[in-house]
N, C-alpha and C positions, 0 to 999 in steps of 0.2 A: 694806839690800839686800833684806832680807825684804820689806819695806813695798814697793817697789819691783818686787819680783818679784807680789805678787799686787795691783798697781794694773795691772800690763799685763793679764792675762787679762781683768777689770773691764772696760777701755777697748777689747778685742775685741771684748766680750760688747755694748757699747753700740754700736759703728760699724755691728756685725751687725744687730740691732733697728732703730738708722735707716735701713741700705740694705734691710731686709724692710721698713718701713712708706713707704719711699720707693718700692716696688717696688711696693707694694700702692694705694699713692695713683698711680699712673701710672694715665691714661685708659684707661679699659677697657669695650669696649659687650659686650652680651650679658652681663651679671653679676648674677648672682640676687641682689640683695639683698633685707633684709626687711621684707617688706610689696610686696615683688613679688603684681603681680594673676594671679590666677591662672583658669584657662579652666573655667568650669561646664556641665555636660554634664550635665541632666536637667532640659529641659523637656517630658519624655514625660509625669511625672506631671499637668503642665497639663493636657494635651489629649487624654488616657486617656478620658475617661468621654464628650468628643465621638467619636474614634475606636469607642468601644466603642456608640453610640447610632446612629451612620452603618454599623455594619456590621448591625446589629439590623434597622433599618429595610430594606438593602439583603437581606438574607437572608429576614426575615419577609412583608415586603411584596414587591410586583413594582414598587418605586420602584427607577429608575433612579439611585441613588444610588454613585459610584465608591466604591474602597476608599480608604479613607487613612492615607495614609502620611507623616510626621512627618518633614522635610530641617530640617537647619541647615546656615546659609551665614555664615559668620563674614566680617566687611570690619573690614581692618584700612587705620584714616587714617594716613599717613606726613607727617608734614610738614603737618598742619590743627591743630595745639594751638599755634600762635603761636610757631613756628620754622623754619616751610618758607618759601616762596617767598610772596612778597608780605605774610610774616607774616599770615597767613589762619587763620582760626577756623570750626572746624568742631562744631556740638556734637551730639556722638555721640550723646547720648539720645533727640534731638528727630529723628534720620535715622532710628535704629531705628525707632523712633515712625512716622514717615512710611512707611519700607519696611515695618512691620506692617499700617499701614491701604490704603497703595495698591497692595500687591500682596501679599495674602496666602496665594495659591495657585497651584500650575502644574501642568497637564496635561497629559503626554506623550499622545503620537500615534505612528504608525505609518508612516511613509515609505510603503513597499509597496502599503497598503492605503488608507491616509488616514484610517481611521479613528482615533478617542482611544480611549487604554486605560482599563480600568476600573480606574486607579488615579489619582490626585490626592495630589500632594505640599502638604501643609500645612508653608508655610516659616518655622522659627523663625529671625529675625537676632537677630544679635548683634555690636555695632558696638563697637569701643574704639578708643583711639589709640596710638602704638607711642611710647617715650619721646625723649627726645633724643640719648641717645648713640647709639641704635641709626639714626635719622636720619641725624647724621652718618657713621656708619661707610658706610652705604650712600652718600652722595655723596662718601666716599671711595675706596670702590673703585668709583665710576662714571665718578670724574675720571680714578682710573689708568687703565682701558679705552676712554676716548677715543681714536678713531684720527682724523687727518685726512682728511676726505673731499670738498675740493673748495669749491664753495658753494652755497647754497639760499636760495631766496625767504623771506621772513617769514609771505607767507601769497599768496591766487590773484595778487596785484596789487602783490606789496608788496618791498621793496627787499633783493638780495644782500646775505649774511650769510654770515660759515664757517662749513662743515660740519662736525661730526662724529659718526661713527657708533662704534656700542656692538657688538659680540658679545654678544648675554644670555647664551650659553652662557658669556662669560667672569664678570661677575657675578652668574649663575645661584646658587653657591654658597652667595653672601651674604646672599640672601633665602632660602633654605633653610634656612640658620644663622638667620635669625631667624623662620619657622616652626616652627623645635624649640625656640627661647626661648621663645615666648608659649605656645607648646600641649605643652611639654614632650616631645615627640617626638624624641628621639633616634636611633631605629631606623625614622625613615620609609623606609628601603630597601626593606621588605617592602610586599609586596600586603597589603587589606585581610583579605584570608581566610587569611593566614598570619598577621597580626597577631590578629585575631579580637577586636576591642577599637575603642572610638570613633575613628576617623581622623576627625579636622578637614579640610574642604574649606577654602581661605579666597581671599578676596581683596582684592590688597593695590593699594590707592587712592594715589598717590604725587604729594605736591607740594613738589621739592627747589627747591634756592634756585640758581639758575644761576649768579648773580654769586660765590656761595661755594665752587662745584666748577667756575668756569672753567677749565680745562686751558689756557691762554695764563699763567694767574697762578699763579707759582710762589710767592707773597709770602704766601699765606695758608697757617695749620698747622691744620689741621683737627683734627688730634687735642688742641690745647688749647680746641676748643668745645665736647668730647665731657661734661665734666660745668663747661663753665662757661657765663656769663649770655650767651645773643644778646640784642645791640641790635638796638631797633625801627629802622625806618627812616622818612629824611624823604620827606619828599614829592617832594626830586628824585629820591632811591633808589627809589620804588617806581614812578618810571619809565625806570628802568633795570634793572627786575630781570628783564628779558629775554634782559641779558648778551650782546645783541650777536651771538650763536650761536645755531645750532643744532643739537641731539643725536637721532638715531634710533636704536634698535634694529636688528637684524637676528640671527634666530635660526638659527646653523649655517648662513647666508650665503642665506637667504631673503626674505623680499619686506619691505619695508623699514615699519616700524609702531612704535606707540608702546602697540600693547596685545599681549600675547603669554600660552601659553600655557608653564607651567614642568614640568621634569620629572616634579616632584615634586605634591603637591595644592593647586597655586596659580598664580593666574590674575595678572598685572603690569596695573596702567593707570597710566601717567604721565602723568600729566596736563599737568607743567613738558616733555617731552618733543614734538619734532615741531614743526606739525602734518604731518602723513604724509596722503598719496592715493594710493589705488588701488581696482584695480578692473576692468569689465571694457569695451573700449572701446565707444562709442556705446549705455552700455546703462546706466540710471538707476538698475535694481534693485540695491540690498545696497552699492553704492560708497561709498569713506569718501570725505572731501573736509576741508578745513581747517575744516568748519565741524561737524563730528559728534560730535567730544567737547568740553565746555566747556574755555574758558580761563579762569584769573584776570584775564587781563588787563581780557579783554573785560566782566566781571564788573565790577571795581572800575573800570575806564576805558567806559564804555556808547557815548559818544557823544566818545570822544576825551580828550586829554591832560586837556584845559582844562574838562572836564564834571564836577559832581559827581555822583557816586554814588550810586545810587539803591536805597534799600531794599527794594523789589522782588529785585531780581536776585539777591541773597543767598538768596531763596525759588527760585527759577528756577533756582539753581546746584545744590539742593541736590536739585531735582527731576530737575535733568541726570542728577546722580550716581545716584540710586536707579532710574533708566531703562536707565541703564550696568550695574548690577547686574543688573535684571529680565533684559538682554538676556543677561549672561553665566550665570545659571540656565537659561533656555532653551535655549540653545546648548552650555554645558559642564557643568556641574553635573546638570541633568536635561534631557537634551536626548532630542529623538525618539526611537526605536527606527527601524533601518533594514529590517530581516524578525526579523519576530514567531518565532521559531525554539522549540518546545518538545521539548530533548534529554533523555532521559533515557537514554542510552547511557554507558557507562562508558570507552570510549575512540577517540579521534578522531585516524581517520587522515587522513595530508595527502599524497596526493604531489606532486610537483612536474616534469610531464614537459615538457621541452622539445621541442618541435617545430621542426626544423631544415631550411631548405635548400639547406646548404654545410657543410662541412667544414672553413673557414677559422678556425672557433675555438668552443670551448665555453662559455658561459656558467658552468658546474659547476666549473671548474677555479679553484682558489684562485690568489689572488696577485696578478690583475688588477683593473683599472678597472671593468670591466663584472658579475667575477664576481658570484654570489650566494654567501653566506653562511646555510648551510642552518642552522646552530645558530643564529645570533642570531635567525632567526625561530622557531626552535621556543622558544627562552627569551624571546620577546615572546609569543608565542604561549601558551603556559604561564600567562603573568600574566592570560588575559581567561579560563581555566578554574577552576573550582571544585576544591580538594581531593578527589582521591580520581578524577581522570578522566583517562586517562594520554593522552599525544600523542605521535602517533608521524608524524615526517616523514621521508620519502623523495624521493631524487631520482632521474633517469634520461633520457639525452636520446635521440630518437630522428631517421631522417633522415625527411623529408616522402614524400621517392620510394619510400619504402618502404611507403607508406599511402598508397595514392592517392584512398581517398576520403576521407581527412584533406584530402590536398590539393585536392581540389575542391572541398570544403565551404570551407576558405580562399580560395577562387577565387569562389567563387558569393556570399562574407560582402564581398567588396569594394563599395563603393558612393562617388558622387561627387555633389558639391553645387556650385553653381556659385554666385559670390559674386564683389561689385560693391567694387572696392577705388578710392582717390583715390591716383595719384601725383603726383609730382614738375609735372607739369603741369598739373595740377588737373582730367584728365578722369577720369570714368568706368572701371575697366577689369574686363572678366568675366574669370572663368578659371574652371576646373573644380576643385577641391580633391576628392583619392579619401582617403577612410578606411575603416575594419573596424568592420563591423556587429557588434556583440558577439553582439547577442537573435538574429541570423540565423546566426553560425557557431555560437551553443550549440542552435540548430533542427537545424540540416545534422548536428551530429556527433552526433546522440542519434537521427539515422535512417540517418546510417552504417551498415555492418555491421563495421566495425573496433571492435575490444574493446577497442583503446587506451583511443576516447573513448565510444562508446554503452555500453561495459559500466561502464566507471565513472561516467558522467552516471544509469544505471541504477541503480545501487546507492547514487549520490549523495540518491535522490527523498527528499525528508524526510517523505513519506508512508509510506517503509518500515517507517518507524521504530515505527508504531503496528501496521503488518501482521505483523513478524517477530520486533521486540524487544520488543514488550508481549505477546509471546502468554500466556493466562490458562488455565489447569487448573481451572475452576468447580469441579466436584464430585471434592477432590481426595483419593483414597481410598487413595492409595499407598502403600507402606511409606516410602517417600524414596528409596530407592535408585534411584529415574529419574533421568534427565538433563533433567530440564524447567528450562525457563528463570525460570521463577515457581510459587512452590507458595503457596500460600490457598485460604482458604476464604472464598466468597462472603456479602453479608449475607443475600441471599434463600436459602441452600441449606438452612438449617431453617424458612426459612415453610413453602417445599412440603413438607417430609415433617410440617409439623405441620396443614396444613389438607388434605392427602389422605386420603381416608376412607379406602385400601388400607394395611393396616398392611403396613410392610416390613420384611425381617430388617433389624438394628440391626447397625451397622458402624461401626468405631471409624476415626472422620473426622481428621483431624490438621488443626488449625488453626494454621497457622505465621504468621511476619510475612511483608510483605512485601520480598524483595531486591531492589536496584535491577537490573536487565536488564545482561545482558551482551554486550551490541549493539555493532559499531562504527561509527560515522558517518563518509561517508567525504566528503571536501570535495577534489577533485583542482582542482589548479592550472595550467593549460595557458600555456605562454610560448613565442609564435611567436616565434622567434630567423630572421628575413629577411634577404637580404639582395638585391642590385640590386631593389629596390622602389623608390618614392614617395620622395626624402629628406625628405618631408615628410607621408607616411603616420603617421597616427594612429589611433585608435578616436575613437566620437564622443563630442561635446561638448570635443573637444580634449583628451581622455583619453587613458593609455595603458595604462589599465585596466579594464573590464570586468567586474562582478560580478554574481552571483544568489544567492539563497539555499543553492545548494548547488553550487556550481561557478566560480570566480575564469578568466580569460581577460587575460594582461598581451602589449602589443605589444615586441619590444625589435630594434632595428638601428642598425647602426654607423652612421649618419648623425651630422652636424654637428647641433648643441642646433638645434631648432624654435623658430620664432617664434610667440609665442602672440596671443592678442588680447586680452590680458589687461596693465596697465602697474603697474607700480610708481613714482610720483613718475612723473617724464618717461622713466622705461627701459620697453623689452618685456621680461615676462617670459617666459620661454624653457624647454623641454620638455627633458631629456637620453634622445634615444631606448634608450642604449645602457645606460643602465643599471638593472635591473629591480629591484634590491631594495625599494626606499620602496612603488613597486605591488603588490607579490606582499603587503606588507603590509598597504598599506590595503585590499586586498581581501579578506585574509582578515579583518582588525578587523571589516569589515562582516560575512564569513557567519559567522565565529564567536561573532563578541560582539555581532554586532547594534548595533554601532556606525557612527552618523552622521554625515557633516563636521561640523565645529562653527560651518559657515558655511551649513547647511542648515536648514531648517525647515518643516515644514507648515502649510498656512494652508489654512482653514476658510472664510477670504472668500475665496479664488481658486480651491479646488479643487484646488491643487496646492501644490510644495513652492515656496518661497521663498528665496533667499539672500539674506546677510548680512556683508560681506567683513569684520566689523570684527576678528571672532577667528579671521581665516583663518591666524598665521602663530604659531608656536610648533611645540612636539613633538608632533605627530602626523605622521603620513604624506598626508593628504590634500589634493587641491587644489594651483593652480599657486605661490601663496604660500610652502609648506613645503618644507624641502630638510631633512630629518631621515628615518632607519628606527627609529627609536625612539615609544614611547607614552606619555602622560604618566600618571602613577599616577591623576590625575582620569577620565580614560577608561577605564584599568583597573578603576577599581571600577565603574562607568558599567557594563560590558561584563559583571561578576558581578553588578549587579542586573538586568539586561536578561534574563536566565538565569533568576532567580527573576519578575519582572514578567511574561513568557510564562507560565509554568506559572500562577503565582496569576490572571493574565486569563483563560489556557484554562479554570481552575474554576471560576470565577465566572458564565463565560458558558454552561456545562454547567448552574449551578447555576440560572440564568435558563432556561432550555430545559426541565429538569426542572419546576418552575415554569407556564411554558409549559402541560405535556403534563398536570399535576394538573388545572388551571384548563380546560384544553380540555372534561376526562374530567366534572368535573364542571360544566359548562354545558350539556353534552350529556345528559345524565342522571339528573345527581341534581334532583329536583323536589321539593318539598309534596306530601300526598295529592290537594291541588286544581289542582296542577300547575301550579303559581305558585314562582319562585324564592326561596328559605329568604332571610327578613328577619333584619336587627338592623342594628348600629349601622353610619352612615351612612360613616365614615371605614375599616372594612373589605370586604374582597371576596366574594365570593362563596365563593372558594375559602377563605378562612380563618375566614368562620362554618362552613362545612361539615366541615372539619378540629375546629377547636371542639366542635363537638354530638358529631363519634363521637369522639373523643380524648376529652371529658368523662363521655360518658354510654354505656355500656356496653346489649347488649341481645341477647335469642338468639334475634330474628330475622334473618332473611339482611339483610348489611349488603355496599353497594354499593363501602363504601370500609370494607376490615378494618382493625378497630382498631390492628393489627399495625402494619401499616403506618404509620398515622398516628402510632403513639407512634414507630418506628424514626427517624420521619421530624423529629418536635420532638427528641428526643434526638442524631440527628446534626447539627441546624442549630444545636444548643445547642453541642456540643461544637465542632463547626467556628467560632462565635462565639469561644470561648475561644482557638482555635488562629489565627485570623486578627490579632486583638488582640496575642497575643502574636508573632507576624511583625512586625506592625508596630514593636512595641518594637525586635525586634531590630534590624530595618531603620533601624530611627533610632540602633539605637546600633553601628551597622556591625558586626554579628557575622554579620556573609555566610554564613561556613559553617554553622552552625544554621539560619538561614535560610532556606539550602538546601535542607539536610535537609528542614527542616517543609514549604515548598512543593513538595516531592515530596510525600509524604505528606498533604499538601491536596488534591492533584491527583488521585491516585492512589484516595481516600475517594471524592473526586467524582465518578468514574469510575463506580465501583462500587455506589453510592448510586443514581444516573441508570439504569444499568442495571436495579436490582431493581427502581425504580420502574417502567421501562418492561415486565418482565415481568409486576408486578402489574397494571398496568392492561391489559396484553393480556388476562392471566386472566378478571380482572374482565368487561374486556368480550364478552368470549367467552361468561362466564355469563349478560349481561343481555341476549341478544337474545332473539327471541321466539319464533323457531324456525329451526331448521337445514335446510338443504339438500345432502343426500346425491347425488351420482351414482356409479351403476352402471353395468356393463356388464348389456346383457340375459342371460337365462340360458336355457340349453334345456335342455329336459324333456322323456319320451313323450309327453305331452300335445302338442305338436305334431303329432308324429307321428302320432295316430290323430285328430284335427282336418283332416289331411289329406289320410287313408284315407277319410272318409266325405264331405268333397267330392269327390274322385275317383267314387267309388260313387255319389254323387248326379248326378253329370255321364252315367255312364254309364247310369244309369235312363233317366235323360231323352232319353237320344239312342233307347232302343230303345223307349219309347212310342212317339217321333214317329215310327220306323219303320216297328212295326205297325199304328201307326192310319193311313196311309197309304191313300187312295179306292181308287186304282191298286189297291194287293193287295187 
């Protein structure tokens, strides 16, 4: 009985250890195991001593040389290591390879202005493949989210096939889960400047196997593929790895794609997905077509079933891929700047006045279809600011009749265009199309005399920002007890009391840092809420929004959805007049964060901005494509370096100007005894032999450029060398908030640097002319006076000679 009593425990203890290692041997994706690759984040020290050699040259010399700044763009392969779709091989060394040599650099620009910034992102890739179980996981929950949709073409000419279509928002989560796999990110929920740490941008390249996640085929278990062997396939299977179907995306019930952007820091291209067209109609620019992203098909099949394969196209494939990339940097990753905006205000108010004229319902009012939802925008809102700058939004509706030059400025912003449509019978037919001028009512209400809109469009100018919130105390002798907005002490405020010859009493100066300004910027949101209008009134460009740099303008009325001219596959896409939230956003994403569509771009060859439909549809708010109020964390950090990129371009190009104004000063004056311009070596300027000679050689004759100056001036381009290198770093290792900091504090140097400059060469020049010209008022004196007592008296002589020398008497 004994024996018996402790052989059961025994045989518990062992059922338990097989059902744990049976538990544990169950297919499992995402599982660390060891010798898991793990994500390397420091190829700053590479490219350290070119950054630090490019900011040298741009500081010392007047080479037009940008700043740079150090991007990684991580691409991860799905389904290219001989387990996706057509069993296809991709090798990741030889793509980086290729993305290092044929695009190693990109240049944002300016929307607004057109011009490129003086920054340049130097792109480290970094290319792997993701493993197999996580593979399938992913064409496991893409099979669940198959919905039926119908049928579709194979391609422009090619034969009905069943649809069906994906919600991303539904498998959204599972490529997040595998963003936090490979780059260990667990708490991607935070913005970059809350995390204060490297965020991974990436993007995830995808070739799943169609025949293995048909939704028709219930026969396959996908989860016994997750760690066992795929078979290759024959030759008749890899012309059926088409699957007979077709699957599209659509994100939050938007315009129908096979490339999308994710909430989180990642860009989707399916490449097994689609092909997907849209675009905009009669119009060639930026439309996708079946032929814009590569297929396998077309790749291993060139010239049809029965053609063999050509070693070429595996080159051509992989040049597709890395062009798909270059596009997605320029549009997402580092995409334009939409207004160059340099805030240095500490809090930014927003309100949000509706404009009404009817009484038939409020936009403000929760619970409805139409309302707005003022907190989700201040918490999207929140995410494109920097730590440490508070947001304050407000609402408030007003009626039209009660502001009648509100209302007449929306009366005189109406305008009509007249446009030639083909119907049903194939003629010709005109009509008149009326929309809202945006640029003409933000003219009309800024000469209003309603405070509604001119006192806020006033206070909106982001010119104020440098009139009222930078104001400066130069010579600041206070005890502190003032209420000044900025206390320091200027660089020049002991040159002068060291090179005036009047000694002056001595006064204990207080040299403080500087505080960031306690300015608020105010960005007012105007939403004409109409009603019996147009049911087909818009803003233009088929907008119904309206943006500037410091004022958003959204249309909203209860009209039936608009027809756009814009199609998705064979549908129109369609405008919903009535509901404002997604506009009030993207217009504020533009004046806050200086963010761009991600289907926009500037171009240098045309002079103008360009579009791009291929990443029109994902989490943003912009454009006809997207049906989301949400911003994808890619743009959110997008929006806190746009922040810092304004402030480091505004000093840079201060620092170029100051540059400028040396170089001016001395072309104009300083000479040789023989009046010939000072020699040496052929690869520098004029201005920096002349800096040279008095910065090296000291002397106590009158000097036309004080030494002073010249050492303040090597000693701040030395230290700002040290402080732009280090932005860089951080900039590549996304610590946003420092970042911050230091391009204030670059800016702020630069300012004040430019400034003493500019006082000293006033001085300067003041001393070397060669003589002064005084005016006076005349002065009177007796001396007049008796100057014109004895003309008098001489006049009067005169007259009584001629009297008595007279024949007559």
């Amino acid at each position: 009985m004994k024996s018996f009593s402790s052989v059961v425990p025994a045989l518990l203890l062992a059922l338990t250890l097989v059902s744990i290692q049976s538990a544990s041997a169950a297919p499992e994706a995402f599982r660390r195991d060891p010798g898991h690759p793990q994500w390397h984040h420091g190829a700053f020290h590479d490219v350290k001593d070119s950054v630090r050699s490019d900011v040298r040259r741009m500081l010392h010399t007047r080479a037009e040389v940008p700043f740079q700044v150090p991007l990684e763009v991580n691409i991860v392969l799905i389904g290219f290591n001989n387990d996706g779709g057509y069993r296809y091989m991709v090798d990741a060394h030889r793509m980086e390879e290729f993305l290092r040599v044929s695009f190693p650099s990109h240049r944002p620009s300016c929307l607004e202005t057109g011009d490129p910034l003086d920054i340049e992102h130097h792109i480290v890739y970094n290319v792997f493949p993701a493993g197999q179980p996580e593979l399938i996981a992913l064409e496991k929950a893409l099979k669940e989210a198959m919905v039926p949709a119908g049928t579709a073409r194979e391609s422009d000419y090619g034969r009905e096939v069943p649809l069906f279509e994906v919600d991303a928002t539904a498998v959204e989560p599972v490529f997040q889960k595998l963003y936090s796999f490979i780059f260990d990110m667990d708490n991607s929920g935070y913005n970059a400047a809350e995390m204060d740490r490297p965020v991974p941008s990436v993007i995830f390249i995808v070739n799943f196997d169609k025949v293995r996640m048909d939704p028709r085929n219930k026969d396959i278990d996908l989860d016994s593929l997750m760690y066992g062997k795929i078979s290759q396939l024959t030759e008749e299977e890899m012309k059926r790895q088409e699957g007979e179907y077709i699957y599209r995306y659509r994100y939050n019930g938007g315009g129908a794609s096979q490339v999308w952007l994710g909430l989180g820091r990642f860009v989707v291209i399916d490449l097994s997905a689609g092909p997907c067209t849209y675009g905009k109609i009669e119009t060639e620019e930026g439309s996708v077509s079946s032929k814009t992203l590569p297929r396998l098909r077309n790749v291993l099949f060139p010239r049809g079933f029965n053609a063999a394969s050509v070693h070429s196209t595996h080159d051509t494939f992989v040049g597709q891929l890395a062009a798909l990339v270059s596009t997605t940097v320029e549009h997402v990753l580092a995409p334009d700047v939409r207004f160059e905006i340099v805030d240095l205000t500490t809090r930014l108010l927003i309100p949000i006045i509706v404009l009404q004229n009817h009484n038939r319902y409020n936009i403000l009012e929760k619970g409805q279809n139409y309302s707005i939802d003022i907190e989700a925008i201040e918490a999207e809102v929140k995410n494109m600011v920097h730590n440490g700058q508070e947001v304050v939004i407000v609402g408030g509706s007003h009626a039209l009749h009660r502001h009648e030059k509100l209302a007449i400025a929306v009366s005189k912003a109406m305008r009509g265009h007249s446009l030639q449509e083909t119907k049903n019978d194939g003629r010709f037919h005109v009509h008149t199309k009326t929309y809202l001028d945006g640029a003409i009512l933000k003219e009309e209400m800024e000469r209003s005399a309603d405070v509604l809109a001119a006192g806020l469009l006033e206070v909106a100018d982001p010119s104020l920002s440098s009139k009222f919130y930078i104001r400066q105390h130069w010579m600041d002798e206070s005890d502190g007890s003032g209420d000044s907005i900025l206390k320091h002490k200027p660089l020049w405020a002991t040159y002068a009391s060291k090179r005036g010859k009047e000694k002056k009493k001595k006064t204990e100066k207080k040299e403080s840092d500087l505080h960031r300004t306690y300015g608020t910027r105010v960005i007012p949101v105007f939403v004409l809420s109409l009603v019996d209008v147009d049911p087909h009134l818009m803003m233009e460009d088929e907008s119904l929004v309206w943006t500037s740099n410091d004022v958003v303008i959204v249309l909203q009325h209860q009209n039936e959805k608009i027809p756009l001219s814009y199609v998705s596959e064979t549908e129109r896409r369609h405008a919903l007049p009535s509901q404002a939230q997604r506009h009030i956003l993207a217009g504020l994403a533009s004046a806050v964060g200086g963010l761009s569509a991600p289907y926009e771009k500037v171009s240098h060859v045309h002079e103008r901005p360009v579009v791009n439909w291929l990443l029109s549809a994902g989490c943003h708010p912009f454009g006809p494509f997207s049906n989301t109020s949400r911003i994808s964390q890619i743009l959110q950090d997008v929006a806190l370096r746009n922040t810092i990129y304004a402030r480091v371009d505004a000093a840079l190009r201060r620092i170029r100007d100051t540059s400028e104004s040396v170089q001016a000063f001395a072309a104009e004056y300083l000479k040789t005894p023989l009046g010939e311009p000072i020699k040496g070596k052929k690869n520098k300027s004029s201005t920096e032999l002349w800096l040279e000679k008095f910065y090296k050689k000291k002397t106590n004759l009158p000097e036309p450029f004080p030494h002073e100056l010249v050492e303040r001036l090597e000693k701040f381009l030395d230290n700002l060398e040290e402080e732009l290198v280090d932005l860089s770093s951080l900039l590549y290792d996304h610590r946003l908030q420092v970042a911050h900091l230091n391009s204030s504090e670059i800016l702020q140097s630069t300012i004040y640097t430019q400034q003493y400059v500019d006082y000293v060469l006033v001085s300067e020049r003041e001393k070397m002319k060669c003589c002064d010209i005084e005016y006076k008022f005349p002065v009177h004196s007796s001396q007049t006076f008796i100057y014109g007592g004895i003309l008098l008296a001489g006049f009067f002589v005169y007259f009584l000679v001629i009297f008595f020398s007279s024949p007559v008497r």
